[in-house]
C-alpha positions in Angstrom: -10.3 20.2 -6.0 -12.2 16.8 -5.1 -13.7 15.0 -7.8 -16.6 13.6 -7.3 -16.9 9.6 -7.6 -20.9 8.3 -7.9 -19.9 4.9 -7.6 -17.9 4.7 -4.2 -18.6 8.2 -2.2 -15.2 8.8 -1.3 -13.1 11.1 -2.5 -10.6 11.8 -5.6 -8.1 14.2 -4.9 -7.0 16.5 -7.8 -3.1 16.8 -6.2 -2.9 20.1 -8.6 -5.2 21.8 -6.7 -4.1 24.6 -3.8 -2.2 23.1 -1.3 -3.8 24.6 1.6 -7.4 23.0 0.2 -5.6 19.9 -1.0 -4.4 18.7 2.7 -7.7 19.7 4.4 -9.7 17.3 2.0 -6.6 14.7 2.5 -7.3 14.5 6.6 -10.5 14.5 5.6 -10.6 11.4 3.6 -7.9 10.0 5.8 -10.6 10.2 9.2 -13.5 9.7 7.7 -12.7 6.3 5.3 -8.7 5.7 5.6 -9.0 5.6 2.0 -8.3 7.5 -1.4 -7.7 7.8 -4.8 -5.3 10.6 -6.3 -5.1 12.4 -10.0 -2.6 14.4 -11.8 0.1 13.3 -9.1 3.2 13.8 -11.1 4.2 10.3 -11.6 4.6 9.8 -15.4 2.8 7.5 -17.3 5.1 5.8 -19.3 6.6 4.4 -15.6 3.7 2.9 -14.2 3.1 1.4 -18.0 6.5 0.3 -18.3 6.8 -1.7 -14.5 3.2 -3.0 -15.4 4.6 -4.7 -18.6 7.4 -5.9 -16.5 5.2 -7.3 -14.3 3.0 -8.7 -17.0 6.1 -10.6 -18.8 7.2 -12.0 -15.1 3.7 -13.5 -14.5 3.9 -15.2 -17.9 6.7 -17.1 -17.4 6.6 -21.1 -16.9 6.1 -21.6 -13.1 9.6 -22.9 -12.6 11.2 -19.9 -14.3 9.1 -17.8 -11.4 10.1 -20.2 -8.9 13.8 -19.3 -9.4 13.0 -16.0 -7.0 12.7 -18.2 -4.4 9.4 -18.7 -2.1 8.2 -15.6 -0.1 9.3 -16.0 3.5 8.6 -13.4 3.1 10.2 -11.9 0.0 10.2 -13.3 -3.5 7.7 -15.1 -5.6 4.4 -16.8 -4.1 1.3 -18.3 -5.3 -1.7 -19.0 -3.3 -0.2 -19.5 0.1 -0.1 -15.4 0.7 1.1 -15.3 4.6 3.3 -16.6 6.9 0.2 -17.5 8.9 -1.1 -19.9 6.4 -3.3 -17.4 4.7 -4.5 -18.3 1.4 -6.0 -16.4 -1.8 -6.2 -16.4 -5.9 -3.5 -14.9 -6.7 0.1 -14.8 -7.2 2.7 -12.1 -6.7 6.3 -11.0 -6.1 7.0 -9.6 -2.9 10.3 -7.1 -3.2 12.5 -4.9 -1.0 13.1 -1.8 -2.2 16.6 -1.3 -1.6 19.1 -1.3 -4.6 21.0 -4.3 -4.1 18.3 -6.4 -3.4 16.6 -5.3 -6.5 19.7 -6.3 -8.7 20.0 -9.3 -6.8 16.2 -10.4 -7.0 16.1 -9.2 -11.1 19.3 -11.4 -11.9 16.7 -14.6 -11.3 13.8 -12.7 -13.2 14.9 -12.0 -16.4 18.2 -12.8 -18.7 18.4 -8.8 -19.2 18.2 -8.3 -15.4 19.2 -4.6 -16.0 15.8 -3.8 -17.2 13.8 -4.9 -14.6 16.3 -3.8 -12.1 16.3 -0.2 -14.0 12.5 -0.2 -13.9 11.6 -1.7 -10.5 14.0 1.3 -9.0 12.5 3.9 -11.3 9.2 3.0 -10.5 9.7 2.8 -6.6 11.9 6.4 -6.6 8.9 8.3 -8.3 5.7 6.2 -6.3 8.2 7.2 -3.4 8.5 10.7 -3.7 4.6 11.0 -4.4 3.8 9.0 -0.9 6.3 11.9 0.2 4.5 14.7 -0.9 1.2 12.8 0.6 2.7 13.0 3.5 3.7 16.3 3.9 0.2 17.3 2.9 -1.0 15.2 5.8 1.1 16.7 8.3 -0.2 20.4 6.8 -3.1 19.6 7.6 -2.9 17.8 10.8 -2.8 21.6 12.3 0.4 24.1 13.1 3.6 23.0 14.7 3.7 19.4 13.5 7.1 19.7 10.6 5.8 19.0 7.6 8.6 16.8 7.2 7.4 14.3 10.2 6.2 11.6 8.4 7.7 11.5 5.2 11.6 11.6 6.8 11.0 8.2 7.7 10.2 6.9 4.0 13.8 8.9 3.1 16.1 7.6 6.1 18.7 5.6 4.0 17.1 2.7 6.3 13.6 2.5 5.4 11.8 -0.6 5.7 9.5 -0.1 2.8 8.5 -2.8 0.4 6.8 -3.3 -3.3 4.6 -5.6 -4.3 3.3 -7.5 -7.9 0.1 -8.7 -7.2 -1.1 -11.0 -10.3 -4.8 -12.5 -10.5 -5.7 -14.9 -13.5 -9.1 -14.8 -14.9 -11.2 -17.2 -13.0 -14.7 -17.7 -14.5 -17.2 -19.3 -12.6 -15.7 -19.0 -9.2 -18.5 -16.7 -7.8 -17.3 -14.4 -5.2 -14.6 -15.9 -4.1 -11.1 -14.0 -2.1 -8.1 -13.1 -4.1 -6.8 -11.4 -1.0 -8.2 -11.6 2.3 -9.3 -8.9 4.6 -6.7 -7.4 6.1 -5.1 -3.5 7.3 -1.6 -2.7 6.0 0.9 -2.5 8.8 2.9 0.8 7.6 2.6 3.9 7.4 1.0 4.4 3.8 0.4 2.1 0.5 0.2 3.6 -2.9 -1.4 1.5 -4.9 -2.4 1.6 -9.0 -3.6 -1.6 -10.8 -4.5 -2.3 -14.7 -8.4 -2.0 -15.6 -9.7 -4.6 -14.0 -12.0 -4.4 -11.2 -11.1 -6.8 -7.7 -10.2 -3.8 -4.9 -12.8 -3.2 -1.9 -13.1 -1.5 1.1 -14.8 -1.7 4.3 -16.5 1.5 5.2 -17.2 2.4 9.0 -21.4 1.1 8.4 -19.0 -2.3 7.5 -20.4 -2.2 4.2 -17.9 -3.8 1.5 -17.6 -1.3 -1.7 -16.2 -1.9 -4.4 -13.4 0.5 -6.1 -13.5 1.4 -9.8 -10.3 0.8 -11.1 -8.7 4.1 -12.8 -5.2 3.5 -14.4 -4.5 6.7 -14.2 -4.9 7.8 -10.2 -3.1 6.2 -7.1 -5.3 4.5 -4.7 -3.8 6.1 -1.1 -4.2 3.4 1.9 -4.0 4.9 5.5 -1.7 2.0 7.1 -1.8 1.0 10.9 1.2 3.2 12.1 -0.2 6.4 10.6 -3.6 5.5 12.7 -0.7 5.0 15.8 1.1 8.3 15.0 -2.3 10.2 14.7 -3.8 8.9 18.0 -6.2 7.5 16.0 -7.4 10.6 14.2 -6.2 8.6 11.0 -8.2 5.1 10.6 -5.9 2.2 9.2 -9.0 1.0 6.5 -9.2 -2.6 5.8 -9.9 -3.7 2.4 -10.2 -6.7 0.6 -9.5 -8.2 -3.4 -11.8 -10.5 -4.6 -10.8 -12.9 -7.3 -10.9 -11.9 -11.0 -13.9 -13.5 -12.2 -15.7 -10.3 -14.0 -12.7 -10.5 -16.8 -10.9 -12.5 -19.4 -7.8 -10.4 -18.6 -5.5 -10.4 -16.4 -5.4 -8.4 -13.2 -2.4 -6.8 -12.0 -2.1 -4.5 -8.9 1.4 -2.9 -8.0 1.7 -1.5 -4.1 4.2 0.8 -2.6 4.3 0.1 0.9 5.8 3.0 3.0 7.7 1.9 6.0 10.3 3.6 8.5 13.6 2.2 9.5 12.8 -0.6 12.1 14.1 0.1 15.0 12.3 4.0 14.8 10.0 4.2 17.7 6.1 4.5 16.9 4.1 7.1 19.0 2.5 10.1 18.5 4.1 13.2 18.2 3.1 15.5 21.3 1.9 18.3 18.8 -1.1 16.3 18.1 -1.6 15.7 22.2 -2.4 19.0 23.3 -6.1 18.2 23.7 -6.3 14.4 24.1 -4.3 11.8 25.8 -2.6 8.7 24.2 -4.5 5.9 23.5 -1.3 3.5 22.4 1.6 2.4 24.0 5.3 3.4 22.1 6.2 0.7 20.5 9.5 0.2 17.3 8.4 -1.0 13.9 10.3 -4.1 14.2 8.3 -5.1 17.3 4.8 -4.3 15.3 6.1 -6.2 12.0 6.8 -9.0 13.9 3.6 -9.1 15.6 1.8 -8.7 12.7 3.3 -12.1 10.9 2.3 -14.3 13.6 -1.8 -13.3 12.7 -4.1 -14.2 9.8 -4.6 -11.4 7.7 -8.4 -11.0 9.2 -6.9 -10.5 12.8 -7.0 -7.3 14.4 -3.9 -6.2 15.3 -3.9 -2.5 16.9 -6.1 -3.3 20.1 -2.9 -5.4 22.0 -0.7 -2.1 21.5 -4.0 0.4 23.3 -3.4 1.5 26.7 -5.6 1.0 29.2 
């Protein structure tokens, strides 16, 4: 079932729906805007409350208690300076790996009881993981007959995933008028599930290039087509670029917490020959450690996928 939203146009998908139905509305979405939001998904509540009150009692700490982390280059704690490339925004945020003993080791410098953020961060990364799994799998349903279900998401599971969270933490700022939180920019992986608190900031850039804003919901999971999945669908998928503008419409808080799906880096990045039968290849093979590394020597406004098009 797809819910209709007045104020964006683009659809909500009611995950509870019939599964054949459910994936032909998610390739929809995904070639038409790169973009989504997604209801009764199966994550529970209480864990996206609970690692947004973590993240809550992190950003309140005195800067030099955050600073502990360590600067992001590129994981760890950052404020303002957002990329390696000198990119800048209004915000601050916590930049994680998502592998267990990176998360102990990273919590021991957040908090005193570093077992509850550890516990929580891990929790909350295991369930928003298996959702972006199931995403998948509906994607590749309804990519067409012979692609495995299993294509995509096997590369979020592979005990060497590359895939990373992120806090992102933007202070009321009256009077700043429209002002960047984050720049505009595409998200190199595959996927990036994304929930944030009730405070408006998110917006994405529709094919007319029109700016829209997104409606915050606390309870759905904003679904962001990355630039491999645009790769591995021969551009059938379209890696969306979006935007967060700085939290001036608010005296709270706005907090944003992103999943980003990535595979092991040394997989290779093409697309699967099922999806070739009728059109050739319009990107060159590439690994994901040769694309991530291209991608932090450009500003977040750069557009990365045309170097890896063939001729």
């Amino acid at each position: 079932m797809v819910v209709a939203t007045q104020e964006m146009k683009i659809p909500t998908i009611d995950l509870s729906g019939k599964e054949s139905h459910v994936s032909k509305v998610i390739v929809e979405a995904c070639e038409e805007y790169g973009f989504f939001k997604v209801i009764n998904h199966g994550v529970p509540h209480h864990i996206i409350r609970t690692m947004e009150h973590e993240g809550f009692e992190f950003f309140q700490k005195p800067l030099p208690e955050k600073e502990r982390v360590g600067s992001a280059n590129p994981f760890g704690y950052g404020n303002k300076n957002i990329g390696l490339s000198g990119d800048q925004g209004e915000l601050e945020y916590l930049l994680l790996q998502t592998n267990q003993n990176s998360l102990h080791n990273t919590s021991k410098l957040i908090s005193n009881a570093s077992s509850n953020f550890s516990y929580t961060v891990v929790g909350y990364v295991e369930a928003v993981r298996r959702l972006a799994c199931e995403i998948l799998g509906l994607m590749a349903k309804g990519l067409g007959p012979g692609l495995p279900n299993s294509y995509f998401a096997a590369l979020l599971t592979d005990c060497h995933s590359d895939s990373l969270f992120r806090l992102n933490h933007y202070p009321p700022m009256r009077h700043r008028g429209n002002a960047v939180g984050f720049g505009e920019h595409s998200d190199p992986q595959i996927l990036t599930l994304l929930t944030s608190n009730d405070v408006p900031g998110l917006q994405i850039s529709l094919p007319n290039g029109r700016w829209l804003p997104v409606t915050p919901d606390p309870l759905a999971f904003c679904v962001i087509v990355g630039d491999l999945l645009q790769f591995m669908t021969n551009g059938k998928f379209k890696s969306v670029r979006h935007r967060a503008m700085a939290n001036t419409s608010s005296t709270e808080p706005r907090l944003s917490m992103a999943f980003f799906g990535g595979p092991p880096p040394e997989t290779t990045i093409c697309c699967p020959p099922q999806l070739l039968k009728l059109n050739k290849p319009l990107y060159k093979a590439f690994t994901w450690a040769e694309y991530k590394s291209h991608t932090y020597v450009h500003r977040l406004g750069d557009t990365r996928l045309n170097r890896f098009k063939l001729p």
